[in-house]
mmCIF file of the C-alpha atoms, coordinates in Angstrom:
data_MODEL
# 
_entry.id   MODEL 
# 
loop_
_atom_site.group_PDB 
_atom_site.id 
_atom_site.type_symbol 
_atom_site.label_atom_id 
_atom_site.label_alt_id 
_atom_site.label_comp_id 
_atom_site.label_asym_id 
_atom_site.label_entity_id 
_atom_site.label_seq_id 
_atom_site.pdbx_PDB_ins_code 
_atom_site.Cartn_x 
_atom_site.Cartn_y 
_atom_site.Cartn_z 
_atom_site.occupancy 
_atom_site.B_iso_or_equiv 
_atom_site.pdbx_formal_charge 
_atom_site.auth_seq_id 
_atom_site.auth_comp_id 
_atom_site.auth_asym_id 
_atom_site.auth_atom_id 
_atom_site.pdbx_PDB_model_num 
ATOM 1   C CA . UNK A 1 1   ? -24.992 66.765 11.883  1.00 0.00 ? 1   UNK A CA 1 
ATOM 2   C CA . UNK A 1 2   ? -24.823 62.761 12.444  1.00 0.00 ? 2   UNK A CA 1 
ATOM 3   C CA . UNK A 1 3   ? -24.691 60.992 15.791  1.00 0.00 ? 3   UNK A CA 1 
ATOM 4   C CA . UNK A 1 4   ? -20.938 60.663 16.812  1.00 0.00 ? 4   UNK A CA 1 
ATOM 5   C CA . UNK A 1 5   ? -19.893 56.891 15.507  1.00 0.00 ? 5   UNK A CA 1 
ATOM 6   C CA . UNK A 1 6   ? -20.536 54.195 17.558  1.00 0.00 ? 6   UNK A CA 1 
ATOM 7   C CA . UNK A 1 7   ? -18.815 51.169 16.076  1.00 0.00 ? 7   UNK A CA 1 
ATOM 8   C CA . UNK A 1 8   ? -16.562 48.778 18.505  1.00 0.00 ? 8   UNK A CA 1 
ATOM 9   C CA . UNK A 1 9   ? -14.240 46.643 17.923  1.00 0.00 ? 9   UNK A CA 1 
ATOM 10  C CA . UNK A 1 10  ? -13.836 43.286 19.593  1.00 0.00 ? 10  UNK A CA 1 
ATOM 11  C CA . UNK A 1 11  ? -10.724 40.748 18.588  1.00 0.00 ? 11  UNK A CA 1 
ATOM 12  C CA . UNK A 1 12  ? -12.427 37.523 18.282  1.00 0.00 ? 12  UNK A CA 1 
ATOM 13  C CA . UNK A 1 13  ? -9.092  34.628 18.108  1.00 0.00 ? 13  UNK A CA 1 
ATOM 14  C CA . UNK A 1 14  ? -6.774  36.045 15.687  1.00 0.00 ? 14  UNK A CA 1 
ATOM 15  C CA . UNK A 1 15  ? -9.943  37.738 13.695  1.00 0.00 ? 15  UNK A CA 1 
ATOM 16  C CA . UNK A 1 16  ? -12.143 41.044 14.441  1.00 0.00 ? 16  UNK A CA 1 
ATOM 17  C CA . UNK A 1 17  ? -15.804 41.663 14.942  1.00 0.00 ? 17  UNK A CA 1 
ATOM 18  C CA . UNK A 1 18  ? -17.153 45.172 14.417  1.00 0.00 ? 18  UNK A CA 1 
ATOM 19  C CA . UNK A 1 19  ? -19.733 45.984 16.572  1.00 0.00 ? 19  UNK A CA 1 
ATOM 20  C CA . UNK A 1 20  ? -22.484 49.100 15.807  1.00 0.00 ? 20  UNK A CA 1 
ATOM 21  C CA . UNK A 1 21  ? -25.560 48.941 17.413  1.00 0.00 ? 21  UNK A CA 1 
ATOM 22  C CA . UNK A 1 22  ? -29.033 51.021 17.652  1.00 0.00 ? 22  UNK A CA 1 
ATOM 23  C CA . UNK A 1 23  ? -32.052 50.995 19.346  1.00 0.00 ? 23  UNK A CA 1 
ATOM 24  C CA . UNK A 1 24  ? -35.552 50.996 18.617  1.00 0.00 ? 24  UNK A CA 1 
ATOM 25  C CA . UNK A 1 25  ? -38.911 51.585 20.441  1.00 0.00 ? 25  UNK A CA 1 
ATOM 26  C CA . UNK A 1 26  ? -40.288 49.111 18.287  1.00 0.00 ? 26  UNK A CA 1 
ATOM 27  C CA . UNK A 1 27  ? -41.418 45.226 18.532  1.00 0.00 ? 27  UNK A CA 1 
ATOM 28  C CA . UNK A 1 28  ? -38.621 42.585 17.439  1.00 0.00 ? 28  UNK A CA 1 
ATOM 29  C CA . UNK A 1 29  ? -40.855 41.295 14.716  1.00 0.00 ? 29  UNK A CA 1 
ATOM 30  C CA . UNK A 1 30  ? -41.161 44.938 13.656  1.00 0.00 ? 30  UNK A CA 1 
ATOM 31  C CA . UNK A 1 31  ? -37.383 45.492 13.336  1.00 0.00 ? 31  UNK A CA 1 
ATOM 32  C CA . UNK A 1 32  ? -36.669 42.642 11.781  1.00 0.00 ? 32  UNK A CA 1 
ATOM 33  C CA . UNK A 1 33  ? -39.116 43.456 8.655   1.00 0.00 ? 33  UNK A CA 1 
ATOM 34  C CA . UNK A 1 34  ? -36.722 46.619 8.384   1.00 0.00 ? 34  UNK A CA 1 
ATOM 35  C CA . UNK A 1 35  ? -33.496 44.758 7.597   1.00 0.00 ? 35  UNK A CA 1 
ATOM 36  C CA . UNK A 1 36  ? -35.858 41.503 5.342   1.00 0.00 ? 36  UNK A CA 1 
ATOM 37  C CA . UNK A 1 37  ? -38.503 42.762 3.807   1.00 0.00 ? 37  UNK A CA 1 
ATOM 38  C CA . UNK A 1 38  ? -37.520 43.370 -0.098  1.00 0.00 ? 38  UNK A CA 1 
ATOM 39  C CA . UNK A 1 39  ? -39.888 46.904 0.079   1.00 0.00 ? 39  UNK A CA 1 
ATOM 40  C CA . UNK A 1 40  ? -38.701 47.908 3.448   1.00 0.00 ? 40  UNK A CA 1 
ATOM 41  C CA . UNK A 1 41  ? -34.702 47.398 2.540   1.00 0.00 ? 41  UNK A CA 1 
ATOM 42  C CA . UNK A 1 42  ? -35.212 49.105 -0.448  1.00 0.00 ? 42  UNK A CA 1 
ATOM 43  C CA . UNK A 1 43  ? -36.098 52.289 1.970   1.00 0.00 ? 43  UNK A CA 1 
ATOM 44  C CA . UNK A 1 44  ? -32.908 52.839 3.742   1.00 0.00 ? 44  UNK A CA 1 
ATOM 45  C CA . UNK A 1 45  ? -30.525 49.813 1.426   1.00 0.00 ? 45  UNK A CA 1 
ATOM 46  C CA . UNK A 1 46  ? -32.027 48.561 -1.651  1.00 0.00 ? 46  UNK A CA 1 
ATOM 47  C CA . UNK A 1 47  ? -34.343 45.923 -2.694  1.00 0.00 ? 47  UNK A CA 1 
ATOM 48  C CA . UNK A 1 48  ? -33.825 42.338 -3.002  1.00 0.00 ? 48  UNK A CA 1 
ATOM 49  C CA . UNK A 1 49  ? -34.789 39.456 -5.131  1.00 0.00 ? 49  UNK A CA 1 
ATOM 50  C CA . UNK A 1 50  ? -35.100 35.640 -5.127  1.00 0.00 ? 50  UNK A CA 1 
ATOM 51  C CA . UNK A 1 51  ? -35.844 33.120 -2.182  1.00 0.00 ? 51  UNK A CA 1 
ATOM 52  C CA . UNK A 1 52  ? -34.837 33.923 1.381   1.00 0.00 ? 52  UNK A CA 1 
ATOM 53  C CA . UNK A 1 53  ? -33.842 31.247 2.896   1.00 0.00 ? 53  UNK A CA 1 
ATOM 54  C CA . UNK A 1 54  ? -30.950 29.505 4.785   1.00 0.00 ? 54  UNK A CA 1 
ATOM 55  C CA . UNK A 1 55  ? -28.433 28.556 2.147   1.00 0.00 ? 55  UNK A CA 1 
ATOM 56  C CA . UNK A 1 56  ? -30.083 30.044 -0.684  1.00 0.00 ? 56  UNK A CA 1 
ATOM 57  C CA . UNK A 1 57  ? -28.421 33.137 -2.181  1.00 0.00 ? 57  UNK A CA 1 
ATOM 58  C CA . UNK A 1 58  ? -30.111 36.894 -2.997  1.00 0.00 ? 58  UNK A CA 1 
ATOM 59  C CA . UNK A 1 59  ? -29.434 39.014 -5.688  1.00 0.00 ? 59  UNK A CA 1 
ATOM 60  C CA . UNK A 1 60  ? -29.025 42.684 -3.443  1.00 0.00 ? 60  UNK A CA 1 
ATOM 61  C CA . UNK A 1 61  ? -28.921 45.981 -4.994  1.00 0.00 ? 61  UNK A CA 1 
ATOM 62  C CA . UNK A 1 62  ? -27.207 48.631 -3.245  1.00 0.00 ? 62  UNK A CA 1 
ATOM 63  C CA . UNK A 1 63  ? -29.535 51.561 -3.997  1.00 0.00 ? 63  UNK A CA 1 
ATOM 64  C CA . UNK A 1 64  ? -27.361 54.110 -2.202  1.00 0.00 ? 64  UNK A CA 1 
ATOM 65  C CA . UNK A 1 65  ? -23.997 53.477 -3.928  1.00 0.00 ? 65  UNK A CA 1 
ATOM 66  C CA . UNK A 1 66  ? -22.619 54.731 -7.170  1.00 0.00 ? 66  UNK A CA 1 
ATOM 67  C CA . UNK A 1 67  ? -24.116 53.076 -10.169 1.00 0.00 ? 67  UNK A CA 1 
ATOM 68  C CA . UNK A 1 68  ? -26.840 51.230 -8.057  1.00 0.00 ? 68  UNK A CA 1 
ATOM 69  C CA . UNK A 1 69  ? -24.811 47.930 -8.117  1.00 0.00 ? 69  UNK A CA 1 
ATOM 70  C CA . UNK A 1 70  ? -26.315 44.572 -7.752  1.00 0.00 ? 70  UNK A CA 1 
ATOM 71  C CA . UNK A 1 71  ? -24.525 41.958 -5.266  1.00 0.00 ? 71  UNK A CA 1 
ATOM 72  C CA . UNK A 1 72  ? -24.702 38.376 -4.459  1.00 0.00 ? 72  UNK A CA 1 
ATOM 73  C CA . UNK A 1 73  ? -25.825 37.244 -0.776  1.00 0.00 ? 73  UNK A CA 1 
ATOM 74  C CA . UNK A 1 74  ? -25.903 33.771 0.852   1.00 0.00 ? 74  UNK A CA 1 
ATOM 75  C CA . UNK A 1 75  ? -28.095 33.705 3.979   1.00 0.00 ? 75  UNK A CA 1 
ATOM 76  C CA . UNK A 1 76  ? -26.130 31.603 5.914   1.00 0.00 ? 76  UNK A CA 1 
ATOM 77  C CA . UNK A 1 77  ? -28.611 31.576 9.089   1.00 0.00 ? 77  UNK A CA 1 
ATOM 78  C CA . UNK A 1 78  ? -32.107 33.169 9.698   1.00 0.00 ? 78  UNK A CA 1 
ATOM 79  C CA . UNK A 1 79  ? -34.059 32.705 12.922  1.00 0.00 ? 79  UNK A CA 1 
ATOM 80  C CA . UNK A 1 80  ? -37.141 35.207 12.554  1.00 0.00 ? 80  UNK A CA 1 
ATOM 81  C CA . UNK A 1 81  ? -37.049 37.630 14.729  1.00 0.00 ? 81  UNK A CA 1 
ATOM 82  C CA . UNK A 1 82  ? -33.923 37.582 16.144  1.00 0.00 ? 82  UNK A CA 1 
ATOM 83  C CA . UNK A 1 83  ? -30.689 36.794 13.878  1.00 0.00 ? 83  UNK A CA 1 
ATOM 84  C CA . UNK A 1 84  ? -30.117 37.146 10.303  1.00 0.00 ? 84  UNK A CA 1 
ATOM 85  C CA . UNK A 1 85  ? -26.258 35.989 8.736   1.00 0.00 ? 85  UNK A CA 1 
ATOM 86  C CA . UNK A 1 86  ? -25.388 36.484 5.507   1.00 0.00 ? 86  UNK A CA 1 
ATOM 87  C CA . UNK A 1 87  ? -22.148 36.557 3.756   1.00 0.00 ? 87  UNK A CA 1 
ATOM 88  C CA . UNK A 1 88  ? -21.463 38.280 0.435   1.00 0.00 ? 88  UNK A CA 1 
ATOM 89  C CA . UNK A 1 89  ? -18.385 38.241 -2.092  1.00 0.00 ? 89  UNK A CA 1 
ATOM 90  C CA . UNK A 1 90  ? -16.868 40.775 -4.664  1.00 0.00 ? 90  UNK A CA 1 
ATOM 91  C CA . UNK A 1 91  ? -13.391 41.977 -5.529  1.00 0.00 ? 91  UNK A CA 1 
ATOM 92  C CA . UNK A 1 92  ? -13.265 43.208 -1.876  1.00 0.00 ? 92  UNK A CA 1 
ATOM 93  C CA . UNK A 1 93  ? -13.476 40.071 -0.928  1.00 0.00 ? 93  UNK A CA 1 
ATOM 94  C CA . UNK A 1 94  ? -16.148 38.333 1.698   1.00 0.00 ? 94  UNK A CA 1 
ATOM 95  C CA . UNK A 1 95  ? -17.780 40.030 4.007   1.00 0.00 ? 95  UNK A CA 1 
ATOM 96  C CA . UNK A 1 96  ? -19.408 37.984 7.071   1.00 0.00 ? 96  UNK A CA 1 
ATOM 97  C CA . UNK A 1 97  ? -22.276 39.842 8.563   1.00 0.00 ? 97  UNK A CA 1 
ATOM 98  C CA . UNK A 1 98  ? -24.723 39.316 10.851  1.00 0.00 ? 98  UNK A CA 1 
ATOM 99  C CA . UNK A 1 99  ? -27.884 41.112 12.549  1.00 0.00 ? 99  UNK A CA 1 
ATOM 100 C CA . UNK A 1 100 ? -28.704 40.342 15.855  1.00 0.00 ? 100 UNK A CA 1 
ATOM 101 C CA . UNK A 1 101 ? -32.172 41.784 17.809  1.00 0.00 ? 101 UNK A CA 1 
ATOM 102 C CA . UNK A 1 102 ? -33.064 41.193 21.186  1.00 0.00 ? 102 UNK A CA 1 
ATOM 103 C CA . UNK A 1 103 ? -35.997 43.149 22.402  1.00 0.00 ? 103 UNK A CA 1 
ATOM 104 C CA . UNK A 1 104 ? -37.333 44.254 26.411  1.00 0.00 ? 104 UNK A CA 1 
ATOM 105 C CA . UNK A 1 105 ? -40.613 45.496 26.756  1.00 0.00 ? 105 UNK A CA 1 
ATOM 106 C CA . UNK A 1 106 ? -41.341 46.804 23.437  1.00 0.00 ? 106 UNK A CA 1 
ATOM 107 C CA . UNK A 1 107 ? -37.641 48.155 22.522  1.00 0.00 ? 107 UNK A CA 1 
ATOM 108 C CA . UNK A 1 108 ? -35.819 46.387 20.263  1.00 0.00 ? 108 UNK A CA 1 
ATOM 109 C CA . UNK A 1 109 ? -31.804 46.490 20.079  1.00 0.00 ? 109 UNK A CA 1 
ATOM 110 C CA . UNK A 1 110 ? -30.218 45.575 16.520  1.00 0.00 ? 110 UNK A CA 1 
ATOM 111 C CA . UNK A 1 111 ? -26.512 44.456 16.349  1.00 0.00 ? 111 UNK A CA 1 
ATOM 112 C CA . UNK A 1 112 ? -24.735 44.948 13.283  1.00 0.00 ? 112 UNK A CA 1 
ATOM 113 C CA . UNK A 1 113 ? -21.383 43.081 13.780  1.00 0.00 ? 113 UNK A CA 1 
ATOM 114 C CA . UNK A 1 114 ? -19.202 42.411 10.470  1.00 0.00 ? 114 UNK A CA 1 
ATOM 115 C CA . UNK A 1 115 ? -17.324 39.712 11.163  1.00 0.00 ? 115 UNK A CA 1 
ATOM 116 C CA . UNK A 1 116 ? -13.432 40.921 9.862   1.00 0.00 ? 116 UNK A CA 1 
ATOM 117 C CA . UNK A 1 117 ? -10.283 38.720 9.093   1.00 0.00 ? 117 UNK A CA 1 
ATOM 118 C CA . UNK A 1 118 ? -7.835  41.716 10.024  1.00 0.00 ? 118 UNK A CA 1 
ATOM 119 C CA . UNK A 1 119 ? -8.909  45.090 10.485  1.00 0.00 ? 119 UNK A CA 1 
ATOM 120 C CA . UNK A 1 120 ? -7.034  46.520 7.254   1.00 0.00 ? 120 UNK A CA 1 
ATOM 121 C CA . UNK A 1 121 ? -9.669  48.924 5.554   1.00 0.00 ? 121 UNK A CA 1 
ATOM 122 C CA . UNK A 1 122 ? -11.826 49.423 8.566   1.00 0.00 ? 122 UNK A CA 1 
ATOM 123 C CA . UNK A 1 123 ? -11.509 53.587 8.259   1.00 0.00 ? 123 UNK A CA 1 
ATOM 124 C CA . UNK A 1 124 ? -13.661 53.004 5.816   1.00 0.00 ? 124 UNK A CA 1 
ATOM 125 C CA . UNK A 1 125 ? -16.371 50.159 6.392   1.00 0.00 ? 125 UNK A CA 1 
ATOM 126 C CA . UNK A 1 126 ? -17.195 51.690 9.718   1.00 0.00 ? 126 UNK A CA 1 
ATOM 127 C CA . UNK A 1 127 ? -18.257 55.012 8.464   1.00 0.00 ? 127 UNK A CA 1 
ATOM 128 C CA . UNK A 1 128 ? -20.019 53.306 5.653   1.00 0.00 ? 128 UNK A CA 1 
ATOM 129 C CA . UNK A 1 129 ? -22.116 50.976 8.168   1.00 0.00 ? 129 UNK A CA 1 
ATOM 130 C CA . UNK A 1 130 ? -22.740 53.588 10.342  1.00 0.00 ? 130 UNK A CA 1 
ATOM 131 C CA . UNK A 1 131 ? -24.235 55.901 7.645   1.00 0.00 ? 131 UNK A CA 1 
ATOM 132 C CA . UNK A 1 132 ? -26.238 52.671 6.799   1.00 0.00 ? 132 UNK A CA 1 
ATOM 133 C CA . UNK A 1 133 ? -27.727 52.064 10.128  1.00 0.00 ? 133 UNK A CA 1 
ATOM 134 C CA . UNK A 1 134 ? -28.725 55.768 10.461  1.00 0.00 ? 134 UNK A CA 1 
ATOM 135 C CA . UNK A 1 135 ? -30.368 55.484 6.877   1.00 0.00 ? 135 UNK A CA 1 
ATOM 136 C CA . UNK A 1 136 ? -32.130 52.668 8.618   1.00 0.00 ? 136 UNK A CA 1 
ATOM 137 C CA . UNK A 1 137 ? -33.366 54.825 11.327  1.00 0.00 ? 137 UNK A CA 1 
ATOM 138 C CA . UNK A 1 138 ? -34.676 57.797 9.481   1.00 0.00 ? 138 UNK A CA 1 
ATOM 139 C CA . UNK A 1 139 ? -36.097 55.381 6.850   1.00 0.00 ? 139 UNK A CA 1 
ATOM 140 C CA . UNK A 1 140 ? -38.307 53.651 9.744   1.00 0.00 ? 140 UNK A CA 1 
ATOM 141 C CA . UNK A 1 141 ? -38.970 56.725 11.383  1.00 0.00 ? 141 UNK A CA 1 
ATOM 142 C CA . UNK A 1 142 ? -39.800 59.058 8.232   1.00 0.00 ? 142 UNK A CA 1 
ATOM 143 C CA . UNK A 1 143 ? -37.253 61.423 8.423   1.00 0.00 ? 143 UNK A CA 1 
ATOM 144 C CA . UNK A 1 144 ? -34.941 62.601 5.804   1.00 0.00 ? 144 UNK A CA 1 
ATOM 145 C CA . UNK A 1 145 ? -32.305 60.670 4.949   1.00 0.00 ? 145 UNK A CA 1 
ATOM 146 C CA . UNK A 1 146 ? -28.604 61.097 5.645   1.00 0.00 ? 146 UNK A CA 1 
ATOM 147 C CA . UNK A 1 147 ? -26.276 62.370 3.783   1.00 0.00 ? 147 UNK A CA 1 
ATOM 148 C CA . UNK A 1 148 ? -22.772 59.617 3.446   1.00 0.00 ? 148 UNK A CA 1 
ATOM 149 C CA . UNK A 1 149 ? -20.455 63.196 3.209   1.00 0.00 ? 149 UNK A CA 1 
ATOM 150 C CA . UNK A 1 150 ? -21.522 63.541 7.043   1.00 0.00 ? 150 UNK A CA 1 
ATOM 151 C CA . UNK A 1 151 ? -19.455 59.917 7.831   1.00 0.00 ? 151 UNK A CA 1 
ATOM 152 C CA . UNK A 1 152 ? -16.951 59.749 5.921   1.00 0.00 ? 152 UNK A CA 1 
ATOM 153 C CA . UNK A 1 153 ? -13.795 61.162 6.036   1.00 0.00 ? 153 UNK A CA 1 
ATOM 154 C CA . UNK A 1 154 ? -14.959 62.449 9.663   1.00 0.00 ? 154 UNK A CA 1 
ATOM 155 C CA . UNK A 1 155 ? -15.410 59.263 11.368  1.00 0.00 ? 155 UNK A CA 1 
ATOM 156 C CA . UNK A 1 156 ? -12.611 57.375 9.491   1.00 0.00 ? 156 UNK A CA 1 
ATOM 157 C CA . UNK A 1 157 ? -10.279 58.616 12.160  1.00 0.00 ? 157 UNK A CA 1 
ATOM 158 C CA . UNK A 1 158 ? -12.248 56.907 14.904  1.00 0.00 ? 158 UNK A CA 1 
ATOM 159 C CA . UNK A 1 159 ? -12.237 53.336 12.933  1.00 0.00 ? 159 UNK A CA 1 
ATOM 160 C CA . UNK A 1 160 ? -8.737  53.817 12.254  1.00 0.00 ? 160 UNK A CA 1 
ATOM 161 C CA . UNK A 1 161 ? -8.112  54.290 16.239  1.00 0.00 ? 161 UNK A CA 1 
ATOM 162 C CA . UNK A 1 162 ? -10.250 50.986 17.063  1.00 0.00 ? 162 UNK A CA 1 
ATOM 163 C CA . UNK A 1 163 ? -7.303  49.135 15.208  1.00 0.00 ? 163 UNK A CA 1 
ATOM 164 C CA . UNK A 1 164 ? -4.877  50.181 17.018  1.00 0.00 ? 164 UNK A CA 1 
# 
């Protein structure tokens, strides 16, 4: 049984932010390994390859999906420990995303928020990114992993609702 979703929405000018968020009682620095090390995102993600740095773009494999795809990312912003943006492009078109961690006394808060142009499709990015972020948490905390047939359809309806 999965956590019930937590994603928000937030209209942001005439676009859309999705908001999901989870909390760690872990240093920043510690967190932010989780979502850039190559051998820790291959835990609860997939591995990546090349140089990671501002304006350079990663090769991403989604290790969870069908087929194991590989996907293009450009890190459009990284400021160890605390934000990481990086936008990616395929025949669903580009996806903005950034992680944000802020951290009081030893717990460590990480914001996913997926920057949206309209909200069309969100029944099912939401699900996905919260199945993602859970993967994250049982990866750091060695627990079995999720299972994706616990998010989606069930949580579509709640993404759906955030669009009004």
């Amino acid at each position: 049984m999965t956590s019930p979703p937590t994603g928000r929405l937030f209209r942001v000018g005439d676009k859309h932010d999705l908001v999901l968020t989870r909390t760690f009682r872990a240093h920043a620095e510690d967190v932010w390994a989780s979502v850039t090390e190559p051998e820790r995102t291959a835990r609860w993600f997939g591995p990546w390859e090349g140089e990671g740095a501002p304006g350079r773009t990663i090769k991403v494999q989604m290790a969870f999906e069908e087929q194991q795809p590989w996907m293009e990312a450009r890190i459009d912003a990284c400021e160890p420990p605390m934000r990481l943006a990086v936008s990616t492009s395929d025949v669903n078109g580009v996806w903005r995303l950034e992680f944000l961690l802020s951290e009081v006394d030893g717990v460590t808060e990480l914001k996913l928020v997926h920057h949206l142009d309209g909200t069309d499709g969100i029944g099912e990015i939401g699900p996905g990114w919260e199945f993602y972020l859970d993967m994250l948490v049982a990866a750091r905390a060695g627990t079995p992993l999720p299972e994706f047939d616990s998010y989606y359809p069930s949580m579509k309806a709640h993404f759906d609702g955030l669009a009004g």
